[in-house]
PDB file of the backbone (N, CA, C, O) and the ligand in Angstrom, with CONECT records:
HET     ZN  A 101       1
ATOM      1  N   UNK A   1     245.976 307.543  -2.437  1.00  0.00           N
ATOM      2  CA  UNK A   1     245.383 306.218  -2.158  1.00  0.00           C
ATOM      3  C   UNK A   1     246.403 305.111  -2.373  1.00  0.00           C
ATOM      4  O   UNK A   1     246.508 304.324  -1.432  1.00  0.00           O
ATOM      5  N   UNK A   2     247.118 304.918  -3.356  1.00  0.00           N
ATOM      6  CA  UNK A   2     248.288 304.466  -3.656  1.00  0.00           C
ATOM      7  C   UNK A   2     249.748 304.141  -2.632  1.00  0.00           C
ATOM      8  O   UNK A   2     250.667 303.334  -2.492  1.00  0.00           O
ATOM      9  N   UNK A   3     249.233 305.292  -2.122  1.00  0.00           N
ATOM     10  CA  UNK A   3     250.559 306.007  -1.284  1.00  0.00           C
ATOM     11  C   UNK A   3     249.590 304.838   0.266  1.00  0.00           C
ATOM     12  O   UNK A   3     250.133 303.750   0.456  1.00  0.00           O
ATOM     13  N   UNK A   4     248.619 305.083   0.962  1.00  0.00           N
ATOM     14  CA  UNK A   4     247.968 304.531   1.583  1.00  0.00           C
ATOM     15  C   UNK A   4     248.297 303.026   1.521  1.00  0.00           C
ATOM     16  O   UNK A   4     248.776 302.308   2.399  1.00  0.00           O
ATOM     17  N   UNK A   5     247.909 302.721   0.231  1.00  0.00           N
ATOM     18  CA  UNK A   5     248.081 300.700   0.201  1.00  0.00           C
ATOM     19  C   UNK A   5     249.379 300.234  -0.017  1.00  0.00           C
ATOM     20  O   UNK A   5     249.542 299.054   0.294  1.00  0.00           O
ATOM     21  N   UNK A   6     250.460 300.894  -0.516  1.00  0.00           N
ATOM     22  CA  UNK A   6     251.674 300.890  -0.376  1.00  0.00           C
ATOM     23  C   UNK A   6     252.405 300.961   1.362  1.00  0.00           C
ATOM     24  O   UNK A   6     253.287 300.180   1.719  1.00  0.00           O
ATOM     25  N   UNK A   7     252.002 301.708   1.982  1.00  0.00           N
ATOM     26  CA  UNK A   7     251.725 301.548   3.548  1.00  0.00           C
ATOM     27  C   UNK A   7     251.631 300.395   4.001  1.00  0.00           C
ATOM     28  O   UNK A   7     252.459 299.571   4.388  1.00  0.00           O
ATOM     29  N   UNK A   8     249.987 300.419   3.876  1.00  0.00           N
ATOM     30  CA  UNK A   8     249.645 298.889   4.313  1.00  0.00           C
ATOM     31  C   UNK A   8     250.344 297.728   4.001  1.00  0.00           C
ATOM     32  O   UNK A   8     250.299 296.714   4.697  1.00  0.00           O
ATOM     33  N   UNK A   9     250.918 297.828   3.092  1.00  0.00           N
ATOM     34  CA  UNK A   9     251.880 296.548   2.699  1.00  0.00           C
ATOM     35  C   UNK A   9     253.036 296.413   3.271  1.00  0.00           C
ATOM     36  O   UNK A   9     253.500 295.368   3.729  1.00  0.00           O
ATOM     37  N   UNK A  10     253.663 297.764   3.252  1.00  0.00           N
ATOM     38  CA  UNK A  10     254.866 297.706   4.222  1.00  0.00           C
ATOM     39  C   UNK A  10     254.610 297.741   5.164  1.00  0.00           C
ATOM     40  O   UNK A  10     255.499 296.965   5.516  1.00  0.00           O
ATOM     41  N   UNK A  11     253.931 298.059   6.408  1.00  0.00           N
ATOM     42  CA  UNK A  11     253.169 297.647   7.711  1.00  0.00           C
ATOM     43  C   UNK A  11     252.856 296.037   7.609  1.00  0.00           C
ATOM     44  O   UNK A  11     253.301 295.273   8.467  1.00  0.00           O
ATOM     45  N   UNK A  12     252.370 295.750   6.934  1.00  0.00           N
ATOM     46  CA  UNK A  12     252.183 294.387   6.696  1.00  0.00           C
ATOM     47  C   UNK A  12     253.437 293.143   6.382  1.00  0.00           C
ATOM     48  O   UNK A  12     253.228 291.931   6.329  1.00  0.00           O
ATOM     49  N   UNK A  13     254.393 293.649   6.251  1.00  0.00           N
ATOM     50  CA  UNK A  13     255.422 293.171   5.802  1.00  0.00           C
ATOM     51  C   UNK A  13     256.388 293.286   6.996  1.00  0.00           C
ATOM     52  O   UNK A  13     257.109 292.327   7.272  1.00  0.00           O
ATOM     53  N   UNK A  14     256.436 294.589   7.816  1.00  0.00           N
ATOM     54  CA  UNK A  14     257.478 294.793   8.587  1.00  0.00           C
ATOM     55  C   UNK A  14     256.782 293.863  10.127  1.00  0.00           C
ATOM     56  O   UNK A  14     257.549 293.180  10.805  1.00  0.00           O
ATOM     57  N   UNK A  15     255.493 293.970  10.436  1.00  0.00           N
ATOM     58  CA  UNK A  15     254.775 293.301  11.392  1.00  0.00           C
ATOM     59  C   UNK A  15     255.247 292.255  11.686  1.00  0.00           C
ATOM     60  O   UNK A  15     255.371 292.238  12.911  1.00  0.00           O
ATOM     61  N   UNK A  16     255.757 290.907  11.030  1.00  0.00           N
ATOM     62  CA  UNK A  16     256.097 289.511  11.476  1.00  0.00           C
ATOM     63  C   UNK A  16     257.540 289.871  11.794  1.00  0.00           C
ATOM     64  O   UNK A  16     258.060 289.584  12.873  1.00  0.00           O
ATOM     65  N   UNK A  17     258.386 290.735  10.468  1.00  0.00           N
ATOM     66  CA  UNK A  17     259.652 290.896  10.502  1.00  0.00           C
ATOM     67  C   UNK A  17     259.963 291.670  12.101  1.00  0.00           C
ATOM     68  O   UNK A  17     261.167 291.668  12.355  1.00  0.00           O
ATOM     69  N   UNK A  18     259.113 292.301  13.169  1.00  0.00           N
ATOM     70  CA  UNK A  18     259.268 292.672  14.318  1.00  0.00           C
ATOM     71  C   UNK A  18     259.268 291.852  15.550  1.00  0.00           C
ATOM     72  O   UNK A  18     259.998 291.763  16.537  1.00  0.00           O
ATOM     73  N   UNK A  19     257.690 291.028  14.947  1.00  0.00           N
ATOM     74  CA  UNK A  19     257.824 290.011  16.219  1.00  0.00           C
ATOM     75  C   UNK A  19     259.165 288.561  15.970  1.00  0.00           C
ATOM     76  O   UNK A  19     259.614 287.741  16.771  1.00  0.00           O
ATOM     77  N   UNK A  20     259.394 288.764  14.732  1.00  0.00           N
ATOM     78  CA  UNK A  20     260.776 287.887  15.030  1.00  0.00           C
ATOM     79  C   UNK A  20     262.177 288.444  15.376  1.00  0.00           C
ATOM     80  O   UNK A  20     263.288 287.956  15.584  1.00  0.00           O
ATOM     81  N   UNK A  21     261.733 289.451  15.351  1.00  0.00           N
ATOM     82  CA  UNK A  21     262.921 290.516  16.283  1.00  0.00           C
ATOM     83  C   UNK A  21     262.872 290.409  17.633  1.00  0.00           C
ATOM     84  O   UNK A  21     263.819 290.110  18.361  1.00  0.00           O
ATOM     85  N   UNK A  22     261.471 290.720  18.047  1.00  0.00           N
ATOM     86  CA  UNK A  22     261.153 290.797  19.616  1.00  0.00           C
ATOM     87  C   UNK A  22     261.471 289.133  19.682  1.00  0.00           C
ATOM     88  O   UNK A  22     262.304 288.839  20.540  1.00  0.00           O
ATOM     89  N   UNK A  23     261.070 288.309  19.107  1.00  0.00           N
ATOM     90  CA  UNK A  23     260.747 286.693  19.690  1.00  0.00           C
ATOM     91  C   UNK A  23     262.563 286.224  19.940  1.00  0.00           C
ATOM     92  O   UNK A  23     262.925 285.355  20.734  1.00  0.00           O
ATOM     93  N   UNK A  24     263.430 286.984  19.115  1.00  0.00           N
ATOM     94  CA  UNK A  24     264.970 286.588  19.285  1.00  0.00           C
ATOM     95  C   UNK A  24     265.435 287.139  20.419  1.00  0.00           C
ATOM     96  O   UNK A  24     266.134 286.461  21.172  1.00  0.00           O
ATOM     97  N   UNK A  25     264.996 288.952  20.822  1.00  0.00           N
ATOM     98  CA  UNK A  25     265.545 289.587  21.780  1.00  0.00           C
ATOM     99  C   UNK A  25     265.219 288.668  22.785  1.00  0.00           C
ATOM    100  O   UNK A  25     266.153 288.124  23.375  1.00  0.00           O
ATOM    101  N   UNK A  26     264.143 288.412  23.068  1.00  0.00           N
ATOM    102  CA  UNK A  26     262.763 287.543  24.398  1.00  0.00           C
ATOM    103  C   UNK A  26     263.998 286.372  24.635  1.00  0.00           C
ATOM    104  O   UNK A  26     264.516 286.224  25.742  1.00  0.00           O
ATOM    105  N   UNK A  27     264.439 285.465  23.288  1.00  0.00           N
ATOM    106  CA  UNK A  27     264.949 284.623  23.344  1.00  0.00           C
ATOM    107  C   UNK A  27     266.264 284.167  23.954  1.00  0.00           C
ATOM    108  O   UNK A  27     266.551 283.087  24.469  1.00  0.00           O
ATOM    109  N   UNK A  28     267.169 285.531  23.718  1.00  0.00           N
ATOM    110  CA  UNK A  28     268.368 285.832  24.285  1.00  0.00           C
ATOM    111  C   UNK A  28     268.743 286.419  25.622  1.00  0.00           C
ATOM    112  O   UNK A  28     269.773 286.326  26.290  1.00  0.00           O
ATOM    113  N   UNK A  29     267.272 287.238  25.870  1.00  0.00           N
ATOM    114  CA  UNK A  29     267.082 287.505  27.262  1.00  0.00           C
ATOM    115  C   UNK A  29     267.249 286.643  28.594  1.00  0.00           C
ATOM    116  O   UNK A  29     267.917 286.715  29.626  1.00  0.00           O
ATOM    117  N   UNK A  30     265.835 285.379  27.765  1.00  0.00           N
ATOM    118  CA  UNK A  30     265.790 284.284  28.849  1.00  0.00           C
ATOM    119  C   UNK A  30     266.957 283.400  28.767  1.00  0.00           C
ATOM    120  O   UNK A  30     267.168 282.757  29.795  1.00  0.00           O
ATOM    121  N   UNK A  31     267.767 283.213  27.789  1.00  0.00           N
ATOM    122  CA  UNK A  31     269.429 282.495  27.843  1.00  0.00           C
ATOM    123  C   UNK A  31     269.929 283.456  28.916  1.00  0.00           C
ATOM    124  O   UNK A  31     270.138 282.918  30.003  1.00  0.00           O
ATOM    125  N   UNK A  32     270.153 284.701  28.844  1.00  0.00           N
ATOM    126  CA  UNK A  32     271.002 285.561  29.427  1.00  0.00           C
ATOM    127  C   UNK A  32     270.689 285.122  31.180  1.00  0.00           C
ATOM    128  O   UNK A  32     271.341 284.478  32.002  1.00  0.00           O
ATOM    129  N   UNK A  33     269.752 285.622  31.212  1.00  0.00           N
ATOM    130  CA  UNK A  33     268.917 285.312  32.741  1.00  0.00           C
ATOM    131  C   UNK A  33     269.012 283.551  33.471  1.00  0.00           C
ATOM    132  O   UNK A  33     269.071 283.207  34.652  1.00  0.00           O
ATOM    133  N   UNK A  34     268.988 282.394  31.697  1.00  0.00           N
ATOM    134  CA  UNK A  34     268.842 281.493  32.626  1.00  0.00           C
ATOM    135  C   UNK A  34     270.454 280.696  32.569  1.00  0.00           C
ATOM    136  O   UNK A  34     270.525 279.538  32.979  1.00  0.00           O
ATOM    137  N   UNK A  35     271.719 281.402  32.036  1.00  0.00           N
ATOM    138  CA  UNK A  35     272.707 281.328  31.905  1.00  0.00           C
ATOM    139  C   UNK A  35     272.995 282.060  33.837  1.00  0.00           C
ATOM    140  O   UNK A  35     273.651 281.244  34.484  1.00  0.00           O
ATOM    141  N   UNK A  36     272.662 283.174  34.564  1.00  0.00           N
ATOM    142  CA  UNK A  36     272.434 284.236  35.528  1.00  0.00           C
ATOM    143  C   UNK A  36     272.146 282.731  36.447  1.00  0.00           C
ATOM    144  O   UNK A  36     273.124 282.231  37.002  1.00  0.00           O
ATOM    145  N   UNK A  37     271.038 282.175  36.553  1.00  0.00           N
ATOM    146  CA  UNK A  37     270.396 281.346  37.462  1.00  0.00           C
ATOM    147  C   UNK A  37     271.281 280.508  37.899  1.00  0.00           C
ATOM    148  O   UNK A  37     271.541 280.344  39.091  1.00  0.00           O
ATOM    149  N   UNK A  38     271.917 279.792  36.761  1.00  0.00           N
ATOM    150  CA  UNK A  38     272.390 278.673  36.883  1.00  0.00           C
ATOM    151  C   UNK A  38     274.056 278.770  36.888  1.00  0.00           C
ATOM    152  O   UNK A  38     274.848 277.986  36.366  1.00  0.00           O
ATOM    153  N   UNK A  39     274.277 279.730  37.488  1.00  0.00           N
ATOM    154  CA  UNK A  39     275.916 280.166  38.020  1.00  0.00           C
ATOM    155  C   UNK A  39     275.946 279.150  39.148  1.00  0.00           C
ATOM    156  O   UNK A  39     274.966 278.916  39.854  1.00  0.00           O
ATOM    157  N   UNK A  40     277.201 278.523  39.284  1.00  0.00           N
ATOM    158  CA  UNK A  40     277.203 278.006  40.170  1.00  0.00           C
ATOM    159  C   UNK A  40     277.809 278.459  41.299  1.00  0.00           C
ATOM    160  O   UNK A  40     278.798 279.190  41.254  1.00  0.00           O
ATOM    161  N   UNK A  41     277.079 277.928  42.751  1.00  0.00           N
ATOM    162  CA  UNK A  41     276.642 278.583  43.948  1.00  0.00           C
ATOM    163  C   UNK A  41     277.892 278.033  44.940  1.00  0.00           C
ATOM    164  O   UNK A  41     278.016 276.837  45.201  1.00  0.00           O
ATOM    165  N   UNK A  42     278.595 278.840  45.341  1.00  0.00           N
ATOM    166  CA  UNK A  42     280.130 278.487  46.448  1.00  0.00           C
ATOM    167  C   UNK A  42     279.007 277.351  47.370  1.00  0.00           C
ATOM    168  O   UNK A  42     279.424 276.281  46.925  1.00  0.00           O
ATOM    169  N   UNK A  43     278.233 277.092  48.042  1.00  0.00           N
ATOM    170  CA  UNK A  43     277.225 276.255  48.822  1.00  0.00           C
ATOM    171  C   UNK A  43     275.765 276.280  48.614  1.00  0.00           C
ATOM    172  O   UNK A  43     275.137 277.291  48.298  1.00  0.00           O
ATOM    173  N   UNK A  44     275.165 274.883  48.845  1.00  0.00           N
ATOM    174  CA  UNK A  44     273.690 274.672  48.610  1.00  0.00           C
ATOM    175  C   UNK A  44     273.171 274.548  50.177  1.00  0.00           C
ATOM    176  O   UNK A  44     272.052 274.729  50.657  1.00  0.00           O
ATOM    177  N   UNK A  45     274.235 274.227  50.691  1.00  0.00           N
ATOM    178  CA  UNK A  45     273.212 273.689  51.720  1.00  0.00           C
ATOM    179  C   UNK A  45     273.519 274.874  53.522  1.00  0.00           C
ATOM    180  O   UNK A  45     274.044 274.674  54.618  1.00  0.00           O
ATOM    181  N   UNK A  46     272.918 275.851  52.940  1.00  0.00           N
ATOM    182  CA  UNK A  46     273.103 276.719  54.497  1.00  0.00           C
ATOM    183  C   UNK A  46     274.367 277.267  54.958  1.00  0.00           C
ATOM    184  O   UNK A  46     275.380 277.045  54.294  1.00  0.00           O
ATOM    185  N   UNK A  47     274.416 277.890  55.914  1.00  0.00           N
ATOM    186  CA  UNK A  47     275.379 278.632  56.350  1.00  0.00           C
ATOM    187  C   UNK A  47     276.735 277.785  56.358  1.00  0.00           C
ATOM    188  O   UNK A  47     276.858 276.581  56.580  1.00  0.00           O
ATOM    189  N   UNK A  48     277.773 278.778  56.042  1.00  0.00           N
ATOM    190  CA  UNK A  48     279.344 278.386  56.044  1.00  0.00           C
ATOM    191  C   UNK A  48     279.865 278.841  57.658  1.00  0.00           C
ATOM    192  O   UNK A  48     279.574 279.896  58.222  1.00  0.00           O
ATOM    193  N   UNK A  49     280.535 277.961  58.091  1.00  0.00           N
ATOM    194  CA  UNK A  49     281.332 278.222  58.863  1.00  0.00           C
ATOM    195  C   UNK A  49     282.917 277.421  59.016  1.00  0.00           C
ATOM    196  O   UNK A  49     283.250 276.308  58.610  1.00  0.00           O
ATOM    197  N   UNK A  50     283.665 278.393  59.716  1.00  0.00           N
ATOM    198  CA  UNK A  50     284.883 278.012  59.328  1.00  0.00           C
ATOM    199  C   UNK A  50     285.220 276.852  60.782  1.00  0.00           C
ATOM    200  O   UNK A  50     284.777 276.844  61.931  1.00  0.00           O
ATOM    201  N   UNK A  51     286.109 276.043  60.120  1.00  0.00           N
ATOM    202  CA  UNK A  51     286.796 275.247  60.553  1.00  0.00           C
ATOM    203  C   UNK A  51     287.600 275.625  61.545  1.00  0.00           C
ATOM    204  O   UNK A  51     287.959 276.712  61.093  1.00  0.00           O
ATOM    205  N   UNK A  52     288.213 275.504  62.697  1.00  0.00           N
ATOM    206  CA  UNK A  52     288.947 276.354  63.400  1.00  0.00           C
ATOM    207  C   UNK A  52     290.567 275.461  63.317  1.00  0.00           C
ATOM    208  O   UNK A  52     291.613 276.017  62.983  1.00  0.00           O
ATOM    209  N   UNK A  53     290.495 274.553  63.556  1.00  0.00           N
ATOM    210  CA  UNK A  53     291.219 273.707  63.257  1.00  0.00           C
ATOM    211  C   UNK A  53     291.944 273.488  61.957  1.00  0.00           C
ATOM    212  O   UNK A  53     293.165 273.332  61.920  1.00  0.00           O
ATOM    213  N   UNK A  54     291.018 273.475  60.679  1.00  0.00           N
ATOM    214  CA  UNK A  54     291.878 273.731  59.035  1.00  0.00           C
ATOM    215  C   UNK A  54     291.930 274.933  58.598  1.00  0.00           C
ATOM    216  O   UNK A  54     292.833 275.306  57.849  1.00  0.00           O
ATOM    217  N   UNK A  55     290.784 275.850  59.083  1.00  0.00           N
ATOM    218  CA  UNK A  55     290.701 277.209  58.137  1.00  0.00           C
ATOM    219  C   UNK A  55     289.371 276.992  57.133  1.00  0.00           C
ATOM    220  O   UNK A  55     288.527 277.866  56.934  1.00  0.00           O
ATOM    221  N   UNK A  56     289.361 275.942  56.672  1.00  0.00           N
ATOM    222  CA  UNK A  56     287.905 275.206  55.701  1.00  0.00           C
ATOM    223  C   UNK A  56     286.837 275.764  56.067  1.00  0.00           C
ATOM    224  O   UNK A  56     286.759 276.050  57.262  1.00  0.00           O
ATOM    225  N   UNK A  57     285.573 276.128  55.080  1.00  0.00           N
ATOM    226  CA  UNK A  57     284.644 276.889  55.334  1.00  0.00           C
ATOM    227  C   UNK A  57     283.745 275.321  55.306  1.00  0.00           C
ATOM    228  O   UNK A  57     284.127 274.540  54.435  1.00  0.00           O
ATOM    229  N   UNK A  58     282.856 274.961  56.003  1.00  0.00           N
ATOM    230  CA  UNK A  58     282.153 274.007  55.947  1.00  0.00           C
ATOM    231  C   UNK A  58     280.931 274.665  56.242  1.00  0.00           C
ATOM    232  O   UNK A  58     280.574 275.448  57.122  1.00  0.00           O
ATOM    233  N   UNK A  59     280.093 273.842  54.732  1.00  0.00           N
ATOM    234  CA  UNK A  59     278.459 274.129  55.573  1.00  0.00           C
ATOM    235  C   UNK A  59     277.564 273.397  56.586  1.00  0.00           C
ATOM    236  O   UNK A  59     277.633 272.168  56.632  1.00  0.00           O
ATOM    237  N   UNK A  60     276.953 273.884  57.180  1.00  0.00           N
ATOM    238  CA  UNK A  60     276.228 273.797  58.368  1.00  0.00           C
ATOM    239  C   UNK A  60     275.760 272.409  58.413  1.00  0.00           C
ATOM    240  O   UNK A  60     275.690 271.680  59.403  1.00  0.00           O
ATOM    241  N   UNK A  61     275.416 272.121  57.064  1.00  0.00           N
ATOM    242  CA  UNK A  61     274.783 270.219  57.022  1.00  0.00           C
ATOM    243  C   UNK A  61     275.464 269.149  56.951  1.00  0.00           C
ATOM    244  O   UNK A  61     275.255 267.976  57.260  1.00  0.00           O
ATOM    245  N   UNK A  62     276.711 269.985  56.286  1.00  0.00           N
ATOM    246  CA  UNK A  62     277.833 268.611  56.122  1.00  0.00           C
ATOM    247  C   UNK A  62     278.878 268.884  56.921  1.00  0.00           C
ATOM    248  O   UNK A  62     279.837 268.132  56.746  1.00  0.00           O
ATOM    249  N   UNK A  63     279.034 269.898  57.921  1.00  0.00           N
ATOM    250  CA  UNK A  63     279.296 270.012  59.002  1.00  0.00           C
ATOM    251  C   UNK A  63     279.703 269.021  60.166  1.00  0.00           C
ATOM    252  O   UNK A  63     278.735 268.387  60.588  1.00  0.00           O
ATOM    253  N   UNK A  64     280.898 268.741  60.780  1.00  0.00           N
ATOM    254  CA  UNK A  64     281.368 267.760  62.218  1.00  0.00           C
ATOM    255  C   UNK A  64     280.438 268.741  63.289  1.00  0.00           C
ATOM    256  O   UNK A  64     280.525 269.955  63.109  1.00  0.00           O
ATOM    257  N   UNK A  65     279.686 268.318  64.229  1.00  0.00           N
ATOM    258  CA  UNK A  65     279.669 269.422  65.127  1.00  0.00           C
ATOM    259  C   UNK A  65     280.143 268.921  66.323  1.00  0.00           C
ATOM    260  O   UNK A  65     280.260 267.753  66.692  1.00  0.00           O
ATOM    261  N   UNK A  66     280.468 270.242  67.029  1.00  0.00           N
ATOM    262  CA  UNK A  66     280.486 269.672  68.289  1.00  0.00           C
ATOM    263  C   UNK A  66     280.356 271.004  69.333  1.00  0.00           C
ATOM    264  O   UNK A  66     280.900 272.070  69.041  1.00  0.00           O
ATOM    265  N   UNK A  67     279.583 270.828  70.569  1.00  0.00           N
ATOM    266  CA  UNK A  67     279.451 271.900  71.270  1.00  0.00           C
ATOM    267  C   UNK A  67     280.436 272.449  72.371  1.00  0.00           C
ATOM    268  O   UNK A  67     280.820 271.592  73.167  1.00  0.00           O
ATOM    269  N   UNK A  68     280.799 273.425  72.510  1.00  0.00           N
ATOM    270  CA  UNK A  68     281.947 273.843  73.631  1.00  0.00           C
ATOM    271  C   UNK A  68     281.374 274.558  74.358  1.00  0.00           C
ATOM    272  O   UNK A  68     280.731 275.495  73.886  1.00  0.00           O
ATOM    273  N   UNK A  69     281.433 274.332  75.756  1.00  0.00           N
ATOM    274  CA  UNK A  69     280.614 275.750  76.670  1.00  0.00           C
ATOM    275  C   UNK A  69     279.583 276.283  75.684  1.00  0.00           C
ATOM    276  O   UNK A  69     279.869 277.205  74.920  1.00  0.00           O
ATOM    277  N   UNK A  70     278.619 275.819  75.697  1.00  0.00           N
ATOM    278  CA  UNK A  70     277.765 276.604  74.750  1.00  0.00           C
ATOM    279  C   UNK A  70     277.831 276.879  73.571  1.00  0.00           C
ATOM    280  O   UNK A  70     276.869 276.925  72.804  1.00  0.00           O
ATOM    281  N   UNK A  71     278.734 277.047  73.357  1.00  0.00           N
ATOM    282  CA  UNK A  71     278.908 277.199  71.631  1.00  0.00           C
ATOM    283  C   UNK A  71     279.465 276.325  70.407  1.00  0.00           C
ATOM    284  O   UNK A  71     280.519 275.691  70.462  1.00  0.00           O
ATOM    285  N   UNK A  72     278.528 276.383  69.181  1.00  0.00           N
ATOM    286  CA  UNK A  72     279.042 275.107  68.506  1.00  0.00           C
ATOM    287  C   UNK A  72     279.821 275.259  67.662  1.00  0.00           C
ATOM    288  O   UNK A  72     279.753 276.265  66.956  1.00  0.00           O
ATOM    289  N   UNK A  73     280.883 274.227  67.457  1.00  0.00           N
ATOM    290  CA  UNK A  73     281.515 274.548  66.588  1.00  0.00           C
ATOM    291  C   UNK A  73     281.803 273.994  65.740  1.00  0.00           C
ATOM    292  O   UNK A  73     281.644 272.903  66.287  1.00  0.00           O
ATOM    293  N   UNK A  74     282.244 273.646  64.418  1.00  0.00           N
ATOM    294  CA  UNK A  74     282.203 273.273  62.910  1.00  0.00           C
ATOM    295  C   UNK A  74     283.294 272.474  62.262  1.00  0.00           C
ATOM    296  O   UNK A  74     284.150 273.118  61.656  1.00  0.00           O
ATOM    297  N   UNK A  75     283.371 271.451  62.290  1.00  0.00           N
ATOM    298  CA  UNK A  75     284.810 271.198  61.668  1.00  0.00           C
ATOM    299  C   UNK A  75     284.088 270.256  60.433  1.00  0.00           C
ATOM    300  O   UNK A  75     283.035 269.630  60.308  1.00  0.00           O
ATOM    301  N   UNK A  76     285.504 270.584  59.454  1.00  0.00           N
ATOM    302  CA  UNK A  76     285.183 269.537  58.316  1.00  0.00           C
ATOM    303  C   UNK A  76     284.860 268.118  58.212  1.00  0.00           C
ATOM    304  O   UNK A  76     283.964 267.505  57.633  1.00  0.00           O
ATOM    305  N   UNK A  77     286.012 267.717  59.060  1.00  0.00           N
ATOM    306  CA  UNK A  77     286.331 266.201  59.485  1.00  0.00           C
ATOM    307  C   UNK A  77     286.014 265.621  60.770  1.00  0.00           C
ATOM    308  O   UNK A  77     286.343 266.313  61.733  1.00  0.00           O
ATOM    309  N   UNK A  78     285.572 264.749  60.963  1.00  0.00           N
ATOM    310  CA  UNK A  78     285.811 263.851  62.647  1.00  0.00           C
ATOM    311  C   UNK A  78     287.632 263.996  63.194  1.00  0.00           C
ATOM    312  O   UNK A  78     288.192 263.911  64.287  1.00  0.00           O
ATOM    313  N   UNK A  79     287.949 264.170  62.230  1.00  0.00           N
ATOM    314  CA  UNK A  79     289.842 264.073  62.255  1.00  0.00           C
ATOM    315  C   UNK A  79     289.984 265.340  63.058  1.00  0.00           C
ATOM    316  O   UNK A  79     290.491 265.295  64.178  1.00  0.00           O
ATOM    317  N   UNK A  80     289.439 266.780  62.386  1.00  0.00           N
ATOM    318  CA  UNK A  80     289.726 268.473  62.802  1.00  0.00           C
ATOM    319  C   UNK A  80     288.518 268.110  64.525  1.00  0.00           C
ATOM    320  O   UNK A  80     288.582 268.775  65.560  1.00  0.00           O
ATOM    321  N   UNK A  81     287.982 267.427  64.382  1.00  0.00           N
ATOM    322  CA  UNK A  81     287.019 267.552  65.772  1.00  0.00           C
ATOM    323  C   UNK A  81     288.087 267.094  66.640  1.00  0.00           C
ATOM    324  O   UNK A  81     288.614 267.733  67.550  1.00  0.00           O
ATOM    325  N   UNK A  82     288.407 265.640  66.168  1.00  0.00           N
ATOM    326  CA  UNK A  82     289.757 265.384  67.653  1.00  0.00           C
ATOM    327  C   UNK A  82     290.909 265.999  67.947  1.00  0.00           C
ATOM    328  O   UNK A  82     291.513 266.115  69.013  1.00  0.00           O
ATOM    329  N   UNK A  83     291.249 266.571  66.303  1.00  0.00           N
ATOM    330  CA  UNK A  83     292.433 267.583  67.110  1.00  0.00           C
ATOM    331  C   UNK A  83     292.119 268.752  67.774  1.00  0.00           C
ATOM    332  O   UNK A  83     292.863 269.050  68.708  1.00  0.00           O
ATOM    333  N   UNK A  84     290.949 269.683  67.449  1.00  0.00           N
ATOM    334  CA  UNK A  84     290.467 270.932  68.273  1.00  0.00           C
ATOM    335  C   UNK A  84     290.361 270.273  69.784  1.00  0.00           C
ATOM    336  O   UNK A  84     290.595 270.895  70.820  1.00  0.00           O
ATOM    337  N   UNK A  85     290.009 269.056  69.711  1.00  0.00           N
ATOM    338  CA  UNK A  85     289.586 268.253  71.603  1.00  0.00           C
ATOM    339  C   UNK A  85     291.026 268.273  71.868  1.00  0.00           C
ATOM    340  O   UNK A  85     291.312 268.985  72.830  1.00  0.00           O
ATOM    341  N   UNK A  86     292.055 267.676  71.272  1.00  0.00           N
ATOM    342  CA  UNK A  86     293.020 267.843  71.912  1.00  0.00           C
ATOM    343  C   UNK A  86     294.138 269.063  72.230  1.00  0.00           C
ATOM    344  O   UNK A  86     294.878 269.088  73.214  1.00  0.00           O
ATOM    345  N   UNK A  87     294.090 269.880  71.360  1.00  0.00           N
ATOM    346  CA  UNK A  87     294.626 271.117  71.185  1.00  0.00           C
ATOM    347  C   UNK A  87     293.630 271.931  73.277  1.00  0.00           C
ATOM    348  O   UNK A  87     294.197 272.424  74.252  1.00  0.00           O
ATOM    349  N   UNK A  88     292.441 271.714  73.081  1.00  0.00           N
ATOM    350  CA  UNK A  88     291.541 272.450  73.914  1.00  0.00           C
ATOM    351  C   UNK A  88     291.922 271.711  75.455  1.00  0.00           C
ATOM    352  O   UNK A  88     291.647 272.313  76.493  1.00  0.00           O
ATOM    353  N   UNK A  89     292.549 270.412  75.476  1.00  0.00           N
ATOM    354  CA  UNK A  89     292.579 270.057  76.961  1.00  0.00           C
ATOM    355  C   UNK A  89     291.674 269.048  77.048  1.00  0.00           C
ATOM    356  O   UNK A  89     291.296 268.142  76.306  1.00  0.00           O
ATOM    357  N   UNK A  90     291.418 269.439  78.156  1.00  0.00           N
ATOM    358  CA  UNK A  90     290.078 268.064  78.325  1.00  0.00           C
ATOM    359  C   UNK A  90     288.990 268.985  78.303  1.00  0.00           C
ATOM    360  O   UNK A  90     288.909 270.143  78.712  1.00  0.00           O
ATOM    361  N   UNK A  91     287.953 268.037  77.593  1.00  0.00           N
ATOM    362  CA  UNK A  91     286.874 268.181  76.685  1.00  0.00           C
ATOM    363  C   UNK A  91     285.637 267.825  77.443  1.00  0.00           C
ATOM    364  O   UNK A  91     284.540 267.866  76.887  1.00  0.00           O
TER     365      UNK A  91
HETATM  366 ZN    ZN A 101     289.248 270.724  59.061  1.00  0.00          ZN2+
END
């Protein structure tokens, strides 16, 4: 019986001493994960495409565009748009 309530006490004792184990692991987890989230991202805003003119990967929103026979194409600058026009001939 002794042996029993001696139990209970240490059950009783180790119980909080666990959930502040689990509540630190939980704790370090969600750092770990929200350390994971908040990597920062090569672009926010949509597809990369390259520059033909610099080589520069520009995204799609902050993007020069301009269309050629059908197809569009991407430059960083208004600057890389007039030289691809002039490099290309007449435009
Ligand atoms: Zn460029």
């Amino acid at each position: 019986m002794l042996r029993l309530l001696a139990f209970l006490l240490l059950f009783i004792l180790v119980v909080p001493l666990i959930r502040v184990l689990i509540g630190a692991a939980a704790r370090a987890l969600t750092d770990f994960l929200g350390k994971g989230g908040s990597r920062p991202r090569p672009e926010i805003g949509g597809k990369l495409h390259r520059d033909p003119v610099c080589g520069v990967y520009v995204s799609e929103q902050s993007a020069v565009k301009r269309v050629k026979g059908g197809e569009t194409l991407y430059f960083c600058s208004e600057d890389c748009a007039r030289k691809h026009g002039q490099t290309m001939g007449n435009s």
